[in-house]
MARFI-63249 format. One line per 8 residues: number of its first residue (from 0); their letters; for each residue y, x, z of C-alpha. Coordinates in steps of 0.2 Angstrom, whole numbers. Example, Ala and Ser with C-alpha at 12.3 -4.5 7.8 and 13.67 -1.06 7.14 Angstrom:
2
0> AS> -22 62 39 ~ -5 68 36
This chain:
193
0> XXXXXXXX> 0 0 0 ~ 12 15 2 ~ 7 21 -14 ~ 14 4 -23 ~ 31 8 -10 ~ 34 23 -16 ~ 31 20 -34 ~ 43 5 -32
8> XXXXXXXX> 58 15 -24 ~ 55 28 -38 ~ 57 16 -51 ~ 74 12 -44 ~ 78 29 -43 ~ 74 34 -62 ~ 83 19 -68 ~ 98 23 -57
16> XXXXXXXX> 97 40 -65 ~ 97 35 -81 ~ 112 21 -78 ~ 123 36 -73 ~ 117 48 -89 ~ 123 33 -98 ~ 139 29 -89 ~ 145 47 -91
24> XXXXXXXX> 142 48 -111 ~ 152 31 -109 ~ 166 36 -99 ~ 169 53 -110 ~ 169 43 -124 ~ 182 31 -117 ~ 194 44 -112 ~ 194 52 -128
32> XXXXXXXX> 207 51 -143 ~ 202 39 -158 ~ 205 43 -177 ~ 203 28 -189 ~ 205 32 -208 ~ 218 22 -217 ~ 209 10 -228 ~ 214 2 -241
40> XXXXXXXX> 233 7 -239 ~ 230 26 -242 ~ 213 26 -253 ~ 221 31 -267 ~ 228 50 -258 ~ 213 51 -247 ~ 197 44 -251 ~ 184 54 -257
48> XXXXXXXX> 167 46 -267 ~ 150 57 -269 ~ 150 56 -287 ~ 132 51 -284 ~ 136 39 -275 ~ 127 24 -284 ~ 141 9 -284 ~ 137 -1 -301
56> XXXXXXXX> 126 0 -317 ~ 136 5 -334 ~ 131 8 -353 ~ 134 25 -359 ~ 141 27 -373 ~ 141 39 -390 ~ 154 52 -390 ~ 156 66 -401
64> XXXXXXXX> 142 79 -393 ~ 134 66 -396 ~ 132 64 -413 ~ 121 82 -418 ~ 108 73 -408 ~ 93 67 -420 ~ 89 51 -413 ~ 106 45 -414
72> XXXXXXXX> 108 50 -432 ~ 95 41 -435 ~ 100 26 -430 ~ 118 28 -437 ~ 128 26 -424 ~ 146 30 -420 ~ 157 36 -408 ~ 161 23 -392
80> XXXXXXXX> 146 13 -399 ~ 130 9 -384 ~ 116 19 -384 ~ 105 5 -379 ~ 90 0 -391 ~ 84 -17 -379 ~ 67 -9 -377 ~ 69 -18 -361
88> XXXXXXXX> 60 -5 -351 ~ 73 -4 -339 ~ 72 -25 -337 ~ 54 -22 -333 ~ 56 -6 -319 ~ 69 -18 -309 ~ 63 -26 -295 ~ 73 -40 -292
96> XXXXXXXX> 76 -45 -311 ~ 94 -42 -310 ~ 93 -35 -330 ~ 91 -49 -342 ~ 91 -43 -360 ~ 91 -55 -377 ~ 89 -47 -391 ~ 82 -52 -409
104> XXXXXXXX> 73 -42 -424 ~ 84 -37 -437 ~ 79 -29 -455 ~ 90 -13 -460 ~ 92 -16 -479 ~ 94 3 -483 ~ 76 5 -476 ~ 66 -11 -472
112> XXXXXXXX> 63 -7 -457 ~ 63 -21 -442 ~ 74 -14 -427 ~ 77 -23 -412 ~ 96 -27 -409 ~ 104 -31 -392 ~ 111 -47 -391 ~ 118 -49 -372
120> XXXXXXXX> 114 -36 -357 ~ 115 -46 -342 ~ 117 -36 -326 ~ 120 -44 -308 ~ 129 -33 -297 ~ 128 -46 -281 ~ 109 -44 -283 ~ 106 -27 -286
128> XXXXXXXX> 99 -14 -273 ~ 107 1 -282 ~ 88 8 -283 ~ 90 17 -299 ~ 72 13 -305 ~ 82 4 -320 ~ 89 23 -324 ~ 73 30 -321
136> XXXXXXXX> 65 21 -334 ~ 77 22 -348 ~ 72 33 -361 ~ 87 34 -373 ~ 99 39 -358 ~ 108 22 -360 ~ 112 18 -343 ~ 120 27 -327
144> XXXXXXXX> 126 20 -309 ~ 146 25 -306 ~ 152 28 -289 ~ 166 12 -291 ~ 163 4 -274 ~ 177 -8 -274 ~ 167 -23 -282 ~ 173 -38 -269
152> XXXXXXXX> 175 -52 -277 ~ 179 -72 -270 ~ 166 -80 -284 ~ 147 -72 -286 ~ 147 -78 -303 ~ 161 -63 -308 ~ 149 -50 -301 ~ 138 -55 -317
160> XXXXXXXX> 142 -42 -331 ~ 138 -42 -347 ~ 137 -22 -351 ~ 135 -21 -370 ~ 153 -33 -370 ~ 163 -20 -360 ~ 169 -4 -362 ~ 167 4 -342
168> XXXXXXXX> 186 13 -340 ~ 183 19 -324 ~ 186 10 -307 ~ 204 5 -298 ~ 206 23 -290 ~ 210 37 -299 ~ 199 51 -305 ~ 185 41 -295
176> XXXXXXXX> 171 47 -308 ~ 176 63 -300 ~ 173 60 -285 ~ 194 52 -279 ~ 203 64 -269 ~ 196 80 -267 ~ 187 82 -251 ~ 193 90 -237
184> XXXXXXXX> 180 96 -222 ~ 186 91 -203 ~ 204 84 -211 ~ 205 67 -212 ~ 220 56 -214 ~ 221 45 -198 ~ 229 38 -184 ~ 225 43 -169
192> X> 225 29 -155
């Protein structure tokens, strides 16, 4: 019956210790200055984006290095056009279907040959998990996540893109493809409390 005593008050004793550890880590923290970064009113001087920070999905498109590659020759492209070819390979890798493709079989009259031709690339930022699989599985090297963040909208039905329709220009901040502002280890700019 002792034993039980004893193991009782001992209990209390390692809890009581550990309420202290846990009050002192609390009570240094409270007596310390706070910093708090000045979002959104100084994102544009400040804020700095991992450019592989996967924000949304955009087409790539042909630009002039481009154009010594043999696959795009081949299929007679120009510069600014998409190098998507609707194999829908990518539709298939995502798991949550957020890529719908429609596209229909067209006949090149030069050579006879049936091609498949994108009609509409439907991407749905608000359900995408920013997995990359779609990426992954792209063969032609048609498709890359940005790090544009900044895609809060009142209305889910604007989060629906249509990628083949627009020409990506780069997000609201400047030189964000970049990476924003350039980073700066330790420095923050902040008020302090």
């Amino acid at each position: 019956m002792e034993d039980n005593k004893q193991s009782y008050f001992g209990g209390i004793a390692s809890a009581m210790k550990t309420l202290v550890t846990g009050l002192k880590v609390t009570g240094k923290e409270l007596f310390t200055k706070k910093s708090t970064e000045q979002y959104p009113e100084n994102r544009k001087t400040t804020l700095h984006v991992s450019a592989r920070h996967r924000g949304r999905l955009v087409f790539k498109r042909v630009t002039e290095a481009d154009l010594d590659d043999p696959k795009i020759k081949a299929r007679g492209l120009k510069v600014g056009d998409y190098k998507c070819t609707a194999c829908t390979m990518c539709e298939k890798a995502c798991p949550n279907d957020t890529i719908k493709i429609t596209s229909h079989l067209e006949t090149n009259p030069e050579t006879g040959k049936k091609a498949k031709k994108l009609d509409d690339y439907q991407y749905d930022l608000g359900d995408c998990m920013f997995c990359q699989l779609c990426v992954n599985a792209c063969n032609f090297d048609a498709i890359h996540f940005t790090n544009d963040f900044e895609n809060a909208v009142f209305d889910r039905s604007k989060l629906v893109l249509h990628l083949d329709k627009e020409v990506y220009q780069g997000g609201s901040l400047p030189n964000l493809i970049d990476g924003g502002a350039p980073l700066k280890i330790g420095e923050f700019n902040t008020k302090t409390k």
